[in-house]
Each structure stands twice: as C-alpha cells, then as structure tokens.
MIGU-463339 format. One record per residue: x, y, z of N, C-alpha, C, O in turn; residue in one letter; residue number from 1. Coordinates in nm, 3 decimals. Atoms other than C-alpha are relative to their C-alpha. Example, Ala and Ser with C-alpha at 12.3 -4.5 7.8 and 13.67 -1.06 7.14 Angstrom:
// residues 2
0.089|-0.119|0.000|1.230|-0.450|0.780|0.090|0.120|0.000|0.194|0.118|0.066|A|1
-0.082|-0.119|-0.006|1.367|-0.106|0.714|-0.077|0.109|0.073|-0.026|0.220|0.090|S|2
// end
This chain:
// residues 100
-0.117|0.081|-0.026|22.269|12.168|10.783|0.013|-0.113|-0.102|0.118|-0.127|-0.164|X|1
0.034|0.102|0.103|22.148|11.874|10.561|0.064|0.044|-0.127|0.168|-0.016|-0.157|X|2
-0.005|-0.082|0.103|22.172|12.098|10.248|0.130|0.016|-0.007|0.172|0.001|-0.121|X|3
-0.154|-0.073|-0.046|22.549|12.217|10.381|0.061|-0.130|-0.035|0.102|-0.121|-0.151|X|4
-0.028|0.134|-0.037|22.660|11.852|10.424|-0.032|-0.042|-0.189|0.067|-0.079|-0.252|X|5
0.054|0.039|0.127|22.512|11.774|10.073|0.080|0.067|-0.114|0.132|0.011|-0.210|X|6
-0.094|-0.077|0.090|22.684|12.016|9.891|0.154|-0.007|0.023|0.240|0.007|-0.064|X|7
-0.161|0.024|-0.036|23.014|11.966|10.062|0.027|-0.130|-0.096|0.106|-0.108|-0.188|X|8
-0.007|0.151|-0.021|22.998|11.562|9.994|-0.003|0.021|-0.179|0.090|-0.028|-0.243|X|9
-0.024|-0.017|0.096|22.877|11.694|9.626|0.128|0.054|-0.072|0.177|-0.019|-0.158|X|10
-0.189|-0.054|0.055|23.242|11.900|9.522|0.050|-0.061|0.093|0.077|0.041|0.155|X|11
-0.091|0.055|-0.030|23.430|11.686|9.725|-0.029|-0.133|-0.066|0.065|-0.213|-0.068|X|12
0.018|0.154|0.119|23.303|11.374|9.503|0.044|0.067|-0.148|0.118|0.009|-0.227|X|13
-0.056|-0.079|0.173|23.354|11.632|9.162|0.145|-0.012|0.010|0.209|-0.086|-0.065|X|14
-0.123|0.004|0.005|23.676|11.687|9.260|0.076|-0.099|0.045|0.198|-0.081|0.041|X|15
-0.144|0.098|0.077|23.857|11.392|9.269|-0.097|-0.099|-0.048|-0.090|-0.219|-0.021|X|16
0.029|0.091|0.117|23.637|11.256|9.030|0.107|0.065|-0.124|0.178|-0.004|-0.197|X|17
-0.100|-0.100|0.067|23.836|11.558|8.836|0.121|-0.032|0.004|0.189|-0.023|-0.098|X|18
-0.122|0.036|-0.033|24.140|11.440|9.007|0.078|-0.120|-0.066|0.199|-0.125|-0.087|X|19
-0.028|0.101|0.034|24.138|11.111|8.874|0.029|-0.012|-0.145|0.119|-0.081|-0.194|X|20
0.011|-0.020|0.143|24.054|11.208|8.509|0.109|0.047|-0.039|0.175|-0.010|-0.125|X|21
-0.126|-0.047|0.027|24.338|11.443|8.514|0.146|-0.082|0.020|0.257|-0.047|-0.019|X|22
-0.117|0.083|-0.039|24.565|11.165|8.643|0.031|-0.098|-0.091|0.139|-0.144|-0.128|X|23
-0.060|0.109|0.073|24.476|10.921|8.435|0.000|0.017|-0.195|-0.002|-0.073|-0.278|X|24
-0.040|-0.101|0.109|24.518|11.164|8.113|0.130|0.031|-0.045|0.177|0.022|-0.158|X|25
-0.153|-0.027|-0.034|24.866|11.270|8.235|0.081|-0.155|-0.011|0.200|-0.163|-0.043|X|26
-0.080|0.136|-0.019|24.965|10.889|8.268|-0.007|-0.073|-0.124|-0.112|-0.117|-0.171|X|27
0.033|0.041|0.085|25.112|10.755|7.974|0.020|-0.168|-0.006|0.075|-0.229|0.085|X|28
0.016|0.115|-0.009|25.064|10.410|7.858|0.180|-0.102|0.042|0.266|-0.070|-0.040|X|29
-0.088|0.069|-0.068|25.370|10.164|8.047|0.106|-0.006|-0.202|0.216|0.046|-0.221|X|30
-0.066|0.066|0.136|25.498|10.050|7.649|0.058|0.150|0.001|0.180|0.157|0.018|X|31
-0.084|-0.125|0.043|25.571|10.446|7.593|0.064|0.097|0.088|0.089|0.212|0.051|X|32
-0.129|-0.018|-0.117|25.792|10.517|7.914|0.092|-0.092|-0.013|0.200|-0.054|0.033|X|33
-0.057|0.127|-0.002|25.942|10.198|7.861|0.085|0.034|-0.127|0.203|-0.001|-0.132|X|34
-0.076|-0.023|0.117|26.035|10.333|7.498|0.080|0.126|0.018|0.192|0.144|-0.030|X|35
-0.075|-0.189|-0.062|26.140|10.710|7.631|0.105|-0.062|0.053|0.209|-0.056|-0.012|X|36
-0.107|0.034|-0.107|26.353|10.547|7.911|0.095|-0.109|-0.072|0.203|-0.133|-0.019|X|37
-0.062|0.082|0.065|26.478|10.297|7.672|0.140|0.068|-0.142|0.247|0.029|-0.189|X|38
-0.065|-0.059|0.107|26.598|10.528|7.411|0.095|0.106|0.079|0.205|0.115|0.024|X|39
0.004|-0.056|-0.138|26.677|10.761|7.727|0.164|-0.027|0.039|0.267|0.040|0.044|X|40
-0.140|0.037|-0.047|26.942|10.562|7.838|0.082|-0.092|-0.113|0.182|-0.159|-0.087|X|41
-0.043|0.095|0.073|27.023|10.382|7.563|0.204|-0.002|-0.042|0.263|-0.095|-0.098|X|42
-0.157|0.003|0.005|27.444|10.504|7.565|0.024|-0.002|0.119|0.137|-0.049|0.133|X|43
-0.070|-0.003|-0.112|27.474|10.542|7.935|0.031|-0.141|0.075|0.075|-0.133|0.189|X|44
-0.046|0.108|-0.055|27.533|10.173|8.012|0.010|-0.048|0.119|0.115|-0.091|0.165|X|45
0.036|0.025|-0.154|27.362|10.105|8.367|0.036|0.112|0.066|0.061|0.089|0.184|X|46
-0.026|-0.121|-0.063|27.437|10.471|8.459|-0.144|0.021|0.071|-0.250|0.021|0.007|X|47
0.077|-0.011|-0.068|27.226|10.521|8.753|-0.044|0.142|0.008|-0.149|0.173|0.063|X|48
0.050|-0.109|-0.027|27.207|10.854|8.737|-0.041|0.044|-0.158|-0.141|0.115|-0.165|X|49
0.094|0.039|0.191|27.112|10.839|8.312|-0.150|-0.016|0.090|-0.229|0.076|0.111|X|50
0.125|0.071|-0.032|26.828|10.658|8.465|-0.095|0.065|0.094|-0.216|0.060|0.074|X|51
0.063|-0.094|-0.068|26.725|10.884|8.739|-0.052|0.166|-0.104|-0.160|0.226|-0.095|X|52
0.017|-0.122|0.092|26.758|11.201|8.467|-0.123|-0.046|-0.071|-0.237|-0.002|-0.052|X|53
0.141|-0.010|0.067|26.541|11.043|8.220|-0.164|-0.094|0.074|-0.266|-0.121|0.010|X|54
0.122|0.014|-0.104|26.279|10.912|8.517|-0.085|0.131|-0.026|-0.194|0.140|-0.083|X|55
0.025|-0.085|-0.024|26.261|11.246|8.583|-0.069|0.069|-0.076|-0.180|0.115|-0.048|X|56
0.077|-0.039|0.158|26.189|11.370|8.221|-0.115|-0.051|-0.052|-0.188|0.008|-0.132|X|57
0.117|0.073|0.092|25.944|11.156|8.114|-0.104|0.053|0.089|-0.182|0.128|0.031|X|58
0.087|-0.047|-0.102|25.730|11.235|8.442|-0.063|0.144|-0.027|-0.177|0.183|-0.005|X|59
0.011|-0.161|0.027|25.775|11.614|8.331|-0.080|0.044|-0.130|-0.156|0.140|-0.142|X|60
0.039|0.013|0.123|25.694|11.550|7.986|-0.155|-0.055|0.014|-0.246|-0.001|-0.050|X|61
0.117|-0.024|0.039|25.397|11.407|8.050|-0.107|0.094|0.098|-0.219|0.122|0.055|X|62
0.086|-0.118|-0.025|25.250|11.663|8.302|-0.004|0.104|-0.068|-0.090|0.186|-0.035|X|63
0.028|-0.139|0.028|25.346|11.951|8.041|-0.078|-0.099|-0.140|-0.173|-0.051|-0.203|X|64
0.114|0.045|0.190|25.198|11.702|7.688|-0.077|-0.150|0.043|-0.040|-0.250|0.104|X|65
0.083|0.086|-0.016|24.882|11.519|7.665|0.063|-0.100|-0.066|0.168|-0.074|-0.126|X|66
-0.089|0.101|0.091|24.980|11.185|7.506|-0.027|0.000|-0.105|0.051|-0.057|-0.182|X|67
0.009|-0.022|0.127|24.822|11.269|7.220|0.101|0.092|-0.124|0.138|0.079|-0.241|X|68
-0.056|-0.129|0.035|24.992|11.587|7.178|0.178|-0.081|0.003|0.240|-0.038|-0.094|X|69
-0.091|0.047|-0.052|25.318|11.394|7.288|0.024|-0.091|-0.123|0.135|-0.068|-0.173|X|70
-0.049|0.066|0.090|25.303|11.118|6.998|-0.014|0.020|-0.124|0.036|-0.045|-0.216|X|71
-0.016|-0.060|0.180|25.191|11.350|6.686|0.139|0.086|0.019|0.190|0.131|-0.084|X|72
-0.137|-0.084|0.027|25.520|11.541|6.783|0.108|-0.073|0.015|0.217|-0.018|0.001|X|73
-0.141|0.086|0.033|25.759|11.225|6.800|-0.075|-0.049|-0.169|0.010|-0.027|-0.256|X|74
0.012|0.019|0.136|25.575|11.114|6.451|0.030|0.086|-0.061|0.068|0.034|-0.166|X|75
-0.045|-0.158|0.067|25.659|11.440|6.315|0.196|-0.029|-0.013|0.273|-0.030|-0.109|X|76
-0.128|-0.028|-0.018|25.998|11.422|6.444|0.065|0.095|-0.049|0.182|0.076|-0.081|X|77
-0.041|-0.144|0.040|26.047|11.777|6.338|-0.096|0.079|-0.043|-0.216|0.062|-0.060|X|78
0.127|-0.168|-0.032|25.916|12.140|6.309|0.051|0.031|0.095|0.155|-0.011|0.146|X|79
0.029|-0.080|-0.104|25.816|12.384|6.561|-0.013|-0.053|0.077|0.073|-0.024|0.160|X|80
0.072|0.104|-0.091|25.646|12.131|6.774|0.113|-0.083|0.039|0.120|-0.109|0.159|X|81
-0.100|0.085|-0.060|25.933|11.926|6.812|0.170|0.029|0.052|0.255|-0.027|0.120|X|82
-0.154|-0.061|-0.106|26.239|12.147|6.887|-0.077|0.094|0.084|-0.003|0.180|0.133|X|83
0.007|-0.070|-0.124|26.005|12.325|7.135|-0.029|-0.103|0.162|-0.028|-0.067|0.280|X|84
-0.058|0.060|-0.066|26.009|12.012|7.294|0.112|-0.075|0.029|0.099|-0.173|0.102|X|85
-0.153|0.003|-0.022|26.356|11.956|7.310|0.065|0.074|0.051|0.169|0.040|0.107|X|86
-0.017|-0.073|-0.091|26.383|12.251|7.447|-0.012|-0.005|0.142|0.071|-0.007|0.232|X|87
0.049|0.071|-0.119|26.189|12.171|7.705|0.083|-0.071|0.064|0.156|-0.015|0.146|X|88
-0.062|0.152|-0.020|26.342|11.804|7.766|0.164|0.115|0.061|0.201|0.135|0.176|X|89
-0.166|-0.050|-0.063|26.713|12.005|7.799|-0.048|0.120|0.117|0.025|0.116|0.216|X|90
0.017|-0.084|-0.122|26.548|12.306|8.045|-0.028|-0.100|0.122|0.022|-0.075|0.231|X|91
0.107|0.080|-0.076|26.338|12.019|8.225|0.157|-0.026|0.057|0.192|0.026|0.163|X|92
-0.095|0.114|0.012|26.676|11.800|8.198|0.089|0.056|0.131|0.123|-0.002|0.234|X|93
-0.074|-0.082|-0.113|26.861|12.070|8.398|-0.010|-0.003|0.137|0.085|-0.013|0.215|X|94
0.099|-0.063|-0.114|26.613|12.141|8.682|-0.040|-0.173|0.072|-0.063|-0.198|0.190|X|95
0.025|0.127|-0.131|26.551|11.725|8.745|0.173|-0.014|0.021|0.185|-0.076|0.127|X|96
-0.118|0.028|-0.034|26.966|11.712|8.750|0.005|0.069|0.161|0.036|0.002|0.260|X|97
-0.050|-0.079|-0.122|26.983|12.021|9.039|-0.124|-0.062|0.100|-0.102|-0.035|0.218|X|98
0.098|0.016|-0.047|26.664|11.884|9.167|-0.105|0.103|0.054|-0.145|0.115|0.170|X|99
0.052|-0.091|-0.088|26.462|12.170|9.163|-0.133|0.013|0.003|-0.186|0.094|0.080|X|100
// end
C-alpha cells in the first residue's frame, strides 16, 4: 500500500511539475503580447471586437510557436516560416471569430 501511495504522489508531482514547465514555455513575455495586440489593433480604433480577435490569436500563436521559434520568424519577416504563419494567424483568425 505504502509503495502504491508513493508512486501515485511520485507522477502526480512529475506531472504538473511537467504542467508548469509547459505553461510557462507557452507564455510569452507581457512586452510581446502587448506588441502583437498593439500592432493587432492598431487601425481598428477601440473596436472591441479587433481586440477580442487578436486576444484570441496571440493565445493560439503561442500554444502552436515556442517564443523562440515565434521571434526568429517575425525577425525574418519573410520566407517559408513566415507566410506559414500567416497562414495560420488568418485560419486561427477565422475559428477565434466563429468561436470554435
């Protein structure tokens, strides 16, 4: 029973030690949401729903790119790498509009 109890308590401490790592991987730094959502909305002029769209995006963006991966493809600002996320961004863009 001891042994049972021990091993449970062990993978349930791995995993959201795992949980956390992956969270705080996915989460990018406040300055570069702040610049997404800034540039984001930058013609819609207090459009509340601008602001909900690119919420939505950035959230998406960074569960599918690490932030690493995320700021060698805005330094780039072109290639492969960067109209396949634009792609993205307009499929994503769709799917947080219908909310799906």
């Amino acid at each position: 029973m001891k042994l049972n109890l021990f091993g449970f308590l062990l993978i349930f401490t791995f995993s959201c030690q795992q949980q956390k790592k992956s969270e705080v991987i996915k989460t990018y730094p406040p300055y570069i949401i702040e610049s997404f959502t800034k540039g984001c909305t930058k013609d819609a002029q207090d459009n509340i729903e601008q602001t909900l769209l690119c919420s939505c995006l950035i959230e998406k963006i960074q569960e599918e790119y690490p932030i690493d991966t995320y700021l060698k493809i805005g330094e780039n600002g072109s290639g492969k790498e960067w109209d396949k996320l634009q792609d993205f961004m307009l499929k994503t863009g769709k799917k947080c509009l219908t909310k799906e």
